[in-house]
Every structure is written in structure tokens, then in C-alpha cells.
LUMVEX-341791 format. One record per atom (N, C-alpha, C): residue in one letter; x, y, z. Coordinates in steps of 0.2 Angstrom, whole numbers, padded with zeros to 4 digits. Layout:
LUMMI aa     u     v     w
LUMMI  A     X     Y     Z
...
END
This chain:
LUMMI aa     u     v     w
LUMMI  X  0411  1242 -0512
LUMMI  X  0412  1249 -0512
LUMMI  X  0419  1251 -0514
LUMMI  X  0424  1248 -0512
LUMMI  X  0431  1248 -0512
LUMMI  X  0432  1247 -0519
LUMMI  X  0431  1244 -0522
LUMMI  X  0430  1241 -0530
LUMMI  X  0428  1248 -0534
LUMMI  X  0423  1248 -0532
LUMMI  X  0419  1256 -0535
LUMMI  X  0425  1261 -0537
LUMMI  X  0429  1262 -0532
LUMMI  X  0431  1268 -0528
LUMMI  X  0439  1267 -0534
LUMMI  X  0442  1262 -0533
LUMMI  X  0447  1259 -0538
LUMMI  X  0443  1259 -0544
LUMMI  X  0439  1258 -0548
LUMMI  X  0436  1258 -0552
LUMMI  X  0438  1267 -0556
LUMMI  X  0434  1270 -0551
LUMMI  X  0434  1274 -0554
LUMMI  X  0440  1281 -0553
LUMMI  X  0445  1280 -0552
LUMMI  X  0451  1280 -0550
LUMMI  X  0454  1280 -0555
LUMMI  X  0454  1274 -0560
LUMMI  X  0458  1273 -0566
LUMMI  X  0453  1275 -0572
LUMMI  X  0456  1279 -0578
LUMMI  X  0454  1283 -0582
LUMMI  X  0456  1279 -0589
LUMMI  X  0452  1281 -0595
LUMMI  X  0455  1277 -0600
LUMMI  X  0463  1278 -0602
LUMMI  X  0465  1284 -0601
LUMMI  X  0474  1285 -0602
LUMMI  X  0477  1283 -0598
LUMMI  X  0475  1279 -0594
LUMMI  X  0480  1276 -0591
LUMMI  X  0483  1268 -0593
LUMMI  X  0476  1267 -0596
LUMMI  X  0477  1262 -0600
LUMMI  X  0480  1261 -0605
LUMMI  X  0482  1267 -0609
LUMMI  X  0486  1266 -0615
LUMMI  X  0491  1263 -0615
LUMMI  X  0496  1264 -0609
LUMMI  X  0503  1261 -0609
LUMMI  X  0501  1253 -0610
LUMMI  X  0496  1250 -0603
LUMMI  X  0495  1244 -0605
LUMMI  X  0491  1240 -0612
LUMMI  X  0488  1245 -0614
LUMMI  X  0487  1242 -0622
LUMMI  X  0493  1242 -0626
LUMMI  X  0495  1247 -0628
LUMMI  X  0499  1247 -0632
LUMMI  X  0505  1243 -0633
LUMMI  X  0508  1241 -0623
LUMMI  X  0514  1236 -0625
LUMMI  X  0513  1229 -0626
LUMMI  X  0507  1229 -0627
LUMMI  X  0500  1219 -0629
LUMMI  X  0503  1218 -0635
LUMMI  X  0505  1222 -0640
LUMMI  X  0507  1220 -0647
LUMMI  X  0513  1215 -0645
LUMMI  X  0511  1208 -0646
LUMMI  X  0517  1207 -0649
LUMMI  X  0521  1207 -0652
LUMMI  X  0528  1206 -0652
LUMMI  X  0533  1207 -0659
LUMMI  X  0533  1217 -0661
LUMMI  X  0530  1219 -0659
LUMMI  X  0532  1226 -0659
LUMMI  X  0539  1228 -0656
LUMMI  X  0543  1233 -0658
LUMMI  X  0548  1236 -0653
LUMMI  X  0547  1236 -0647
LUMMI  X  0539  1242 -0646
LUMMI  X  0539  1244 -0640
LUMMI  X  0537  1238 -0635
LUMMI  X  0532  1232 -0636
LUMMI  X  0532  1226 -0635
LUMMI  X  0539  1225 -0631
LUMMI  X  0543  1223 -0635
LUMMI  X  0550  1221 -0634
LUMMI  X  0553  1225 -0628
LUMMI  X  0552  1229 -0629
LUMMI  X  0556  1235 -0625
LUMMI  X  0554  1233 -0618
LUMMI  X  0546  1235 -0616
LUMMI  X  0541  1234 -0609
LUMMI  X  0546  1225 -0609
LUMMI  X  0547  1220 -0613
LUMMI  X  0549  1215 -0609
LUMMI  X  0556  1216 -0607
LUMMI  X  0559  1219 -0609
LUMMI  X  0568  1218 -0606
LUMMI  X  0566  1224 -0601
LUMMI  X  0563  1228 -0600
LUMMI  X  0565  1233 -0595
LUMMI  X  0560  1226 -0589
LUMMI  X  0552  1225 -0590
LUMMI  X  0552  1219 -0585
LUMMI  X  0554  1215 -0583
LUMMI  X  0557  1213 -0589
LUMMI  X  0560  1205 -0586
LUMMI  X  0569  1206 -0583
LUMMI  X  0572  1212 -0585
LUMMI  X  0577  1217 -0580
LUMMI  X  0576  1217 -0573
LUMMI  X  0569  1221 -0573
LUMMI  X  0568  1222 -0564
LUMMI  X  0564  1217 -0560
LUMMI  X  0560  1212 -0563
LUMMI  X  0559  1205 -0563
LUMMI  X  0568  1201 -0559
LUMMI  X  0571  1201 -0562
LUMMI  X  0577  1197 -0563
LUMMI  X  0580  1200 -0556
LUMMI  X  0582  1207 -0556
LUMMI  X  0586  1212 -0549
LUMMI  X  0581  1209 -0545
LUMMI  X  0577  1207 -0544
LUMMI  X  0574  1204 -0535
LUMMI  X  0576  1200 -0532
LUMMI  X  0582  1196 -0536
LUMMI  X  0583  1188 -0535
LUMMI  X  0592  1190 -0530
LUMMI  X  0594  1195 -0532
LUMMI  X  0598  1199 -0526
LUMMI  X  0605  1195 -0528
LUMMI  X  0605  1191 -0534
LUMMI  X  0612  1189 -0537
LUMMI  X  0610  1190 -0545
LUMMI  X  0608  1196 -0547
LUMMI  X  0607  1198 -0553
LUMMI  X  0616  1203 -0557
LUMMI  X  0619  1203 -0552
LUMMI  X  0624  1208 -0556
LUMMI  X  0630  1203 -0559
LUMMI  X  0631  1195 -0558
LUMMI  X  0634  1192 -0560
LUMMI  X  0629  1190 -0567
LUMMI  X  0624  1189 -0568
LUMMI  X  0621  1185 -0573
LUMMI  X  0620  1192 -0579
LUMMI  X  0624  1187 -0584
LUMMI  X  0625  1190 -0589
LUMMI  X  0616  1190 -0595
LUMMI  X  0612  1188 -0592
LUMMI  X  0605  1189 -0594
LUMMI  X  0602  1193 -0593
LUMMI  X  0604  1195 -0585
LUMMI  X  0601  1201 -0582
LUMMI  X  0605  1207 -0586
LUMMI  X  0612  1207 -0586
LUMMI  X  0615  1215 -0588
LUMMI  X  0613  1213 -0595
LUMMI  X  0611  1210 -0600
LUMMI  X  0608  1211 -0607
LUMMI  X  0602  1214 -0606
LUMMI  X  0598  1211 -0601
LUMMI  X  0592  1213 -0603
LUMMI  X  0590  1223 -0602
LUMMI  X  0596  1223 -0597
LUMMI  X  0594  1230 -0592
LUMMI  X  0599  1235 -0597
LUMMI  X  0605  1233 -0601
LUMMI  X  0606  1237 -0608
LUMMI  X  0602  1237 -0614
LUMMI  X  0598  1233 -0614
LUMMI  X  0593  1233 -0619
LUMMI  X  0586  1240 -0618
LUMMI  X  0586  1236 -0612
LUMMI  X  0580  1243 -0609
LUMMI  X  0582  1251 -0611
LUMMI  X  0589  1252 -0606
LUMMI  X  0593  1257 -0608
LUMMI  X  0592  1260 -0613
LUMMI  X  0594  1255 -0617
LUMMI  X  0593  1257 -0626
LUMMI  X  0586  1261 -0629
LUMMI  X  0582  1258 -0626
LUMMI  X  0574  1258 -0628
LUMMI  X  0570  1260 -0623
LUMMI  X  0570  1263 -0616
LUMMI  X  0566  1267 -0612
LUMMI  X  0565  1273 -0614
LUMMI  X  0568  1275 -0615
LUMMI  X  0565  1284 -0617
LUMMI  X  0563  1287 -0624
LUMMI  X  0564  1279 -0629
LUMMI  X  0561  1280 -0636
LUMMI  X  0552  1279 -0634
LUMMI  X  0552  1272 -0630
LUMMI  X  0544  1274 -0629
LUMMI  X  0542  1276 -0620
LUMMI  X  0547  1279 -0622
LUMMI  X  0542  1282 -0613
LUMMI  X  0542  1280 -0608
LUMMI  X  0543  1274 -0605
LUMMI  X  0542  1269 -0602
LUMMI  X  0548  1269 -0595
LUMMI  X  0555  1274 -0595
LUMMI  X  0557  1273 -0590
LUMMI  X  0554  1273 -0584
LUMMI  X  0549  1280 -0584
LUMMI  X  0544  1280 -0579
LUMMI  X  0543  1276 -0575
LUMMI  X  0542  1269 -0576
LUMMI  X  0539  1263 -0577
LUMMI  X  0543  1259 -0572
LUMMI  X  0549  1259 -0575
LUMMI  X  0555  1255 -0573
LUMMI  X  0560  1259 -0569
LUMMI  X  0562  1266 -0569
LUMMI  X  0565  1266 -0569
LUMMI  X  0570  1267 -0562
LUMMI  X  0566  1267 -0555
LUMMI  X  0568  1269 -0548
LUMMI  X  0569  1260 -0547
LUMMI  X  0567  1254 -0551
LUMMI  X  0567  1248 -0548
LUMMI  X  0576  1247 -0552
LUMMI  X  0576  1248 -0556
LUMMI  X  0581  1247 -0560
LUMMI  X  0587  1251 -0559
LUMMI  X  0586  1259 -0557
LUMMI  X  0591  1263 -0554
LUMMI  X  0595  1259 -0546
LUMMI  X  0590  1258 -0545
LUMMI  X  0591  1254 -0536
LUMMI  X  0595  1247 -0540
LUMMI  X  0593  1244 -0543
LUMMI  X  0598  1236 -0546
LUMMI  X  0604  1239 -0549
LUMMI  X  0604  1244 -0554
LUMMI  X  0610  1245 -0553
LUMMI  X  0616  1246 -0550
LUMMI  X  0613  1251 -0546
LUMMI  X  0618  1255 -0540
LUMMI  X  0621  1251 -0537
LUMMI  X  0617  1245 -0535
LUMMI  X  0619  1238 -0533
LUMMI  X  0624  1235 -0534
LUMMI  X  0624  1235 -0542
LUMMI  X  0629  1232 -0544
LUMMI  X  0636  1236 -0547
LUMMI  X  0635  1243 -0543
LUMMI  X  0640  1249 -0545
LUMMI  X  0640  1250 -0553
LUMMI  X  0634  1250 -0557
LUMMI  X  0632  1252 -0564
LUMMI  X  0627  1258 -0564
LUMMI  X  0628  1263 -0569
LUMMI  X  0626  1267 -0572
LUMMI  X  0620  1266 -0570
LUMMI  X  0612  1269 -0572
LUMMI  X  0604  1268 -0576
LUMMI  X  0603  1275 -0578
LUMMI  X  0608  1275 -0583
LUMMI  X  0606  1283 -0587
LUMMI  X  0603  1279 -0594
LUMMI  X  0596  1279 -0595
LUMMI  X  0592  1277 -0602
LUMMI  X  0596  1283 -0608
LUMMI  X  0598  1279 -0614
LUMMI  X  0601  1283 -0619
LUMMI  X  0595  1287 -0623
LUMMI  X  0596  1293 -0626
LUMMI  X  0590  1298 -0629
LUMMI  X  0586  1297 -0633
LUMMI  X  0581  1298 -0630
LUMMI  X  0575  1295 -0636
LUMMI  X  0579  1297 -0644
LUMMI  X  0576  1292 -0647
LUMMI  X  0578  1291 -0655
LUMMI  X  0574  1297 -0660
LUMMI  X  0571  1300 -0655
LUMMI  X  0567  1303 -0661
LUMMI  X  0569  1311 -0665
LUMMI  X  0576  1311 -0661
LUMMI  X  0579  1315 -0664
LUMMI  X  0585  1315 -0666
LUMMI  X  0591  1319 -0668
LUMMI  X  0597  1321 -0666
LUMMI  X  0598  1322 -0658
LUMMI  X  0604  1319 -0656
LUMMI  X  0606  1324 -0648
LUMMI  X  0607  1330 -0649
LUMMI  X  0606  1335 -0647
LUMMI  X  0608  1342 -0644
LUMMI  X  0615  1340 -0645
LUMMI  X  0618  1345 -0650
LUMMI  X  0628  1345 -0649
LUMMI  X  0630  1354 -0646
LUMMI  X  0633  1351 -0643
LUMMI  X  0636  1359 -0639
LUMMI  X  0641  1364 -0644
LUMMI  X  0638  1370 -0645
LUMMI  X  0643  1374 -0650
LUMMI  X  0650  1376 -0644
LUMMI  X  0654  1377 -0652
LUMMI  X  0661  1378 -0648
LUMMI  X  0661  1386 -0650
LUMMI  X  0657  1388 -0655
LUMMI  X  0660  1398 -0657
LUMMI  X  0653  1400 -0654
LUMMI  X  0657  1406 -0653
LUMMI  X  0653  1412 -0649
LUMMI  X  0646  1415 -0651
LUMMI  X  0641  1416 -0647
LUMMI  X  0636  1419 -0651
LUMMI  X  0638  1424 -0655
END
């Protein structure tokens, strides 16, 4: 009954993120593994010395908000950084120009 219950709980869209990042060699592939293997690596609680760990966690940085996926990571990762007195601001998705602020008057 319990299985049932789980079962039917999850919806096909919830399954997109995990199909999608199954493509190996993709970007976004890429991306889901430095953001997991980031918050993977912070459990080990001497993550802010290891220079594997701060690549992987600016790589995420770089690529979470192009596919969507800070959601994901991003309270595991926030908490690791804080940790290590770093930033977890994800850089703006790529899908456009940044917003630039005007200097003249309406």
C-alpha cells in the first residue's frame, strides 16, 4: 500500500530533470555532476581546503541557473559555502543579456 501511495505521488514531470541529466557528455549532464559531486564532496566537513571541491562548486555556480537546477542543489551548497565564508550566488542564466541599469532619466 505504501508503494501505491509513492507511486502515485510522482508525476511524469517530475521526471524530466532526471531524464534529461542521463545524457552523457551533454552540458547539462556536466553541470547536475559538479553541482552533485560539489554537495557530495561538502559532507566530508574538510571540503573548504580541497581545491576539487571549490572547482567543482564554481563550475555549478557557472551552470545552475542556465539549466535550472539550483533548486536542486542549492540550500546543500549554500550551507557548504557559508561554511567556508564563500559566496553561493549561481551567475545568470545565459539565455540572455544581464539587465544593465540606465543612468538617464526617464
Amino acid at each position: 500500500f505504501a508503494a501505491t501511495a509513492v507511486q502515485a505521488a510522482v508525476t511524469p514531470q517530475d521526471n524530466v530533470d532526471v531524464l534529461a541529466r542521463q545524457a552523457p557528455g551533454t552540458p547539462q549532464f556536466e553541470c547536475h555532476s559538479d553541482c552533485g559531486n560539489a554537495l557530495g564532496g561538502s559532507r566530508s566537513g574538510r571540503h573548504c581546503d580541497n581545491s576539487t571541491w571549490t572547482e567543482l562548486f564554481e563550475e555549478c555556480l557557472e551552470c545552475a541557473n542556465q539549466f535550472n537546477i539550483w533548486r536542486h542543489y542549492g540550500n546543500g551548497l549554500t550551507a557548504a559555502a557559508e561554511a567556508c565564508g564563500l559566496s553561493a550566488v549561481p551567475s545568470p542564466s545565459t539565455g540572455g543579456a544581464a539587465p544593465v541599469e540606465s543612468t538617464t532619466a526617464p
